[in-house]
DRENDO-1510 file (C-alpha; in Angstrom, 1 decimal, always signed):
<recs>
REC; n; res; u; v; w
REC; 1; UNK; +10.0; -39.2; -73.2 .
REC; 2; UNK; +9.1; -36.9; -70.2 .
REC; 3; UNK; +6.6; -37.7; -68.2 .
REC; 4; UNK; +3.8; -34.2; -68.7 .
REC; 5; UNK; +0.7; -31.9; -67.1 .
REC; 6; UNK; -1.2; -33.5; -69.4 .
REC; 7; UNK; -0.1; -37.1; -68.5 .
REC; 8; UNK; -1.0; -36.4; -64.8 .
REC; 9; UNK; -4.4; -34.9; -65.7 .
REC; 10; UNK; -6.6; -36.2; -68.5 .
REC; 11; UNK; -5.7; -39.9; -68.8 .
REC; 12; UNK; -6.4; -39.9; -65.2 .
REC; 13; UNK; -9.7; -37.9; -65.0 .
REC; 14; UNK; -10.7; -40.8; -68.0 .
REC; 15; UNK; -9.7; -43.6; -65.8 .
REC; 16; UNK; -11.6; -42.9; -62.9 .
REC; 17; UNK; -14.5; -41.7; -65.0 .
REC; 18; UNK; -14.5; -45.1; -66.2 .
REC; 19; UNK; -14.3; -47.3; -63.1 .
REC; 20; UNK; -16.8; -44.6; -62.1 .
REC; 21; UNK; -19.0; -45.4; -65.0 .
REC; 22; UNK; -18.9; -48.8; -64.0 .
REC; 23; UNK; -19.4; -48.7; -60.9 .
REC; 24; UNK; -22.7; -47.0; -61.7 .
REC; 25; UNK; -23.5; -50.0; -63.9 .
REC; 26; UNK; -22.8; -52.4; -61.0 .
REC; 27; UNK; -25.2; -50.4; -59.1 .
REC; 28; UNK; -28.6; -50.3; -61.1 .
REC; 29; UNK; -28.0; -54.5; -61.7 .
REC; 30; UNK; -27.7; -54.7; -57.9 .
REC; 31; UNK; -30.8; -52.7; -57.9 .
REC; 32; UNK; -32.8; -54.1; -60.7 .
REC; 33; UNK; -31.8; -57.9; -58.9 .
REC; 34; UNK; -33.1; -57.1; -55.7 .
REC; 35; UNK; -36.0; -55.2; -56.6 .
REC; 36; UNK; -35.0; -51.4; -55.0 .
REC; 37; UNK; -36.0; -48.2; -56.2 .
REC; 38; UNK; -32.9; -46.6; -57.8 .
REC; 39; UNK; -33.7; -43.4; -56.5 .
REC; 40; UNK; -32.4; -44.5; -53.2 .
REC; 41; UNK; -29.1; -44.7; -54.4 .
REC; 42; UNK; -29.5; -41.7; -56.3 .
REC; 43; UNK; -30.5; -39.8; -53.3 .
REC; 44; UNK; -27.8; -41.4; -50.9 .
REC; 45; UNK; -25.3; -40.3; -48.8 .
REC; 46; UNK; -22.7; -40.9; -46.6 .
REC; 47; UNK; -23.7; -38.4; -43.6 .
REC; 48; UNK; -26.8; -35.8; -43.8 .
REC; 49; UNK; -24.4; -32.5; -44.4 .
REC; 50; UNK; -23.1; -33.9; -47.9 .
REC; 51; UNK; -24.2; -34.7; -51.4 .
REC; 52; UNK; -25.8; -37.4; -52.6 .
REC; 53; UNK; -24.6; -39.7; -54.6 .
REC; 54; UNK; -26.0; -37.8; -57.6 .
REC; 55; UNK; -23.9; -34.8; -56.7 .
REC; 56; UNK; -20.8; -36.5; -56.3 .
REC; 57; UNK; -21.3; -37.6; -59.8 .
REC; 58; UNK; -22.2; -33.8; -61.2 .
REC; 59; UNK; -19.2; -32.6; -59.2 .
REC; 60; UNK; -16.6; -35.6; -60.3 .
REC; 61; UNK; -17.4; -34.2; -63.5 .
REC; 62; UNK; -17.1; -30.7; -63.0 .
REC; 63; UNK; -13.6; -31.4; -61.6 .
REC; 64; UNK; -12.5; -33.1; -64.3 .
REC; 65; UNK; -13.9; -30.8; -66.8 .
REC; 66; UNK; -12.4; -28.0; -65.0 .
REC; 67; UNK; -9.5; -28.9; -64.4 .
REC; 68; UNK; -8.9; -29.6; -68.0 .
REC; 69; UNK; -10.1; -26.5; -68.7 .
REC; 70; UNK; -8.0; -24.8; -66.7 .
REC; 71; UNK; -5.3; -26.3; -67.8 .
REC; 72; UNK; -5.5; -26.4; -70.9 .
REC; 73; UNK; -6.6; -22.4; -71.2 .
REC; 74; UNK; -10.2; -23.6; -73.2 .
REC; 75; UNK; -13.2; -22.8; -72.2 .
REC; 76; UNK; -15.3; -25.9; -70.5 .
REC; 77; UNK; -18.9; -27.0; -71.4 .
REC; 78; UNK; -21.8; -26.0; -68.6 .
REC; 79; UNK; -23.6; -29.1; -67.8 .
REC; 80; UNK; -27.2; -28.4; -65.6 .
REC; 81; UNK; -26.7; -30.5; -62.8 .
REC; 82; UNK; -30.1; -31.8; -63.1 .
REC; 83; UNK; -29.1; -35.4; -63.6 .
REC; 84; UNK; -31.9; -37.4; -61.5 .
REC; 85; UNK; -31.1; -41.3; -63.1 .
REC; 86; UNK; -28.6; -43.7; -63.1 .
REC; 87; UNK; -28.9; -43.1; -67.3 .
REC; 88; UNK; -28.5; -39.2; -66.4 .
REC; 89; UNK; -25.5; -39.5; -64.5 .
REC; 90; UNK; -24.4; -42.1; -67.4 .
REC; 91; UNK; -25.0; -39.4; -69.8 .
REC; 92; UNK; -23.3; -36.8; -67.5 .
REC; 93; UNK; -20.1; -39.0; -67.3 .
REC; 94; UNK; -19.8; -39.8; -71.3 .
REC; 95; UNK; -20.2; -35.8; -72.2 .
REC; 96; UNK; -17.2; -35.3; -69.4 .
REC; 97; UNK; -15.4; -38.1; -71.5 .
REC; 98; UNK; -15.9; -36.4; -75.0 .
REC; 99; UNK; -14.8; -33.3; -73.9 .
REC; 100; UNK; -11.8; -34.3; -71.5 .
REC; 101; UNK; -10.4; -36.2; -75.0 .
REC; 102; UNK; -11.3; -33.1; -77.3 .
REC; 103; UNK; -8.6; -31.1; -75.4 .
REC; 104; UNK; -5.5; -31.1; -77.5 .
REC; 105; UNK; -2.5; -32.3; -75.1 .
REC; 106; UNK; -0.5; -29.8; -76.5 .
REC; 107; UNK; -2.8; -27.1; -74.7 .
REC; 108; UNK; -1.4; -28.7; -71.8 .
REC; 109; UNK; +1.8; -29.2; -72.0 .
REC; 110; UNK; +4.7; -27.2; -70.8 .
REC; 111; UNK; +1.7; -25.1; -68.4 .
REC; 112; UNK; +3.0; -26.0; -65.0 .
REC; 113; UNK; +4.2; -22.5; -64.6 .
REC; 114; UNK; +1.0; -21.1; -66.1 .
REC; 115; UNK; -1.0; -18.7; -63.3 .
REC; 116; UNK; -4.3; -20.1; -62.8 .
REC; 117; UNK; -6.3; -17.8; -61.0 .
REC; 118; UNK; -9.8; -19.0; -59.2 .
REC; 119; UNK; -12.6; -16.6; -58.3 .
REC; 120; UNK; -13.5; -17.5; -54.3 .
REC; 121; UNK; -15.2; -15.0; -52.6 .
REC; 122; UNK; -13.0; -14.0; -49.7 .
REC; 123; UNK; -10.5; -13.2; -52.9 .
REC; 124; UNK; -8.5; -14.7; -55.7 .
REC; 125; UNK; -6.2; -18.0; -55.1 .
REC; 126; UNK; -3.2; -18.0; -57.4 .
REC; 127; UNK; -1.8; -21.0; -58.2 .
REC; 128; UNK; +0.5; -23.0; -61.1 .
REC; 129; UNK; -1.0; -25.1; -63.1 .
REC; 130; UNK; +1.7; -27.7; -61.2 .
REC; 131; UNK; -0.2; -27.0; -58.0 .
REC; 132; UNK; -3.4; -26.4; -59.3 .
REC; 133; UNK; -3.4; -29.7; -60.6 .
REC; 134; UNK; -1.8; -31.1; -57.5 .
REC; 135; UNK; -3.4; -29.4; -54.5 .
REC; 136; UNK; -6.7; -28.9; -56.1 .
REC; 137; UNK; -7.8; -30.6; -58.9 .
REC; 138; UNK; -7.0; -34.5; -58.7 .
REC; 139; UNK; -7.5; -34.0; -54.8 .
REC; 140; UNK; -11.0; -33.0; -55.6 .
REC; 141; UNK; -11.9; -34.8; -58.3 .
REC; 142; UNK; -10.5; -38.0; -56.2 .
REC; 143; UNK; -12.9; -37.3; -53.2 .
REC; 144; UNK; -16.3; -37.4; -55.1 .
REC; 145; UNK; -15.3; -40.6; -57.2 .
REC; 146; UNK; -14.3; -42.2; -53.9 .
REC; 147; UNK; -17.4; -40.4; -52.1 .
REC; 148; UNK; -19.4; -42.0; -54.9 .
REC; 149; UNK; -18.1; -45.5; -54.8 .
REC; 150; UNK; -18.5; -45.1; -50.5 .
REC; 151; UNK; -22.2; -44.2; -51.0 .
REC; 152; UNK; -22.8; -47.0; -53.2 .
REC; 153; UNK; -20.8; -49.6; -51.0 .
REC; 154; UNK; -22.2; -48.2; -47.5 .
REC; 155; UNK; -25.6; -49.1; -49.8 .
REC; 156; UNK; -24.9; -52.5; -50.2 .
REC; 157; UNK; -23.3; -52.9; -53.2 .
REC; 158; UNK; -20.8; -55.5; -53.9 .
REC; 159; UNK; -17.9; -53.4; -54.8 .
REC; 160; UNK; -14.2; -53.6; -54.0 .
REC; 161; UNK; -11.1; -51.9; -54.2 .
REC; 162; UNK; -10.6; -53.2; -57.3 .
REC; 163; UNK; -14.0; -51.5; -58.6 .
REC; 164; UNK; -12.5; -48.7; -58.1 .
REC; 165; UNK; -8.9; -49.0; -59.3 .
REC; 166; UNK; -9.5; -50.7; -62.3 .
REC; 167; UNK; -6.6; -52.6; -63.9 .
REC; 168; UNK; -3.6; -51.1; -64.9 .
</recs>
């Protein structure tokens, strides 16, 4: 058995979405104990030119969604980005989930040769779905799940590495 797009994309996108998910859990605990306002972790962030910890949520799932998407040559769903809570971003994380394991693997494999063209406004970037995936997608999706958990940790949360990995 070969090893596929599909295996490099959508069981990963769910495993970080988890660790991500609880993570997030840790996170209103930590604030509930000690008595602090969750919006302050909602509204965090790691230096004043990038998104909040909200954001990096919205956009973790975007990524994922995306990518699948893209990948997979269906159409993703449009989420608002209006998540303001800890249950929001919840909510926002479990919709990614039932989507990401609605897309039929079979959409995906065999499509690292597939063109994948995104709109950017100095032009269109061609890619493979190989390098698409590669040099785009996980890349991405891996910074705001990290940015995220550094947001939260820089905040005083008792997280570690791994919080983040998980167990294999």
């Amino acid at each position: 058995m070969s090893f596929t797009l599909y295996d490099a994309s959508i069981p990963v996108f769910l495993r970080a979405l988890g660790q991500l998910s609880s993570i997030l859990d840790k996170a209103v605990a930590h604030a509930e104990a000690r008595k602090i306002d969750p919006a302050i972790f909602i509204n965090a962030r790691l230096a004043p030119d990038m998104y909040s910890l909200a954001r990096q949520v919205q956009s973790a799932s975007d990524a994922a969604k995306f990518g699948a998407a893209r990948l997979s040559g269906v159409e993703a769903p449009s989420f608002p980005d209006t998540e303001a809570t800890f249950v929001e971003l919840q909510e926002r994380i479990a919709k990614t989930v039932t989507f990401l394991k609605s897309v039929d693997p079979a959409a995906i494999q065999g499509q690292e040769g597939r063109e994948i063209v995104l709109k950017r406004p100095g032009g269109d970037v061609h890619l493979t779905g190989a390098s698409y995936l590669q040099g785009l997608a996980l890349p991405n999706f891996y910074f705001h799940v990290v940015t995220a958990y550094a947001i939260l940790r820089h905040n005083g949360l008792a997280v570690g590495k791994l919080d983040y990995l998980g167990n294999p």
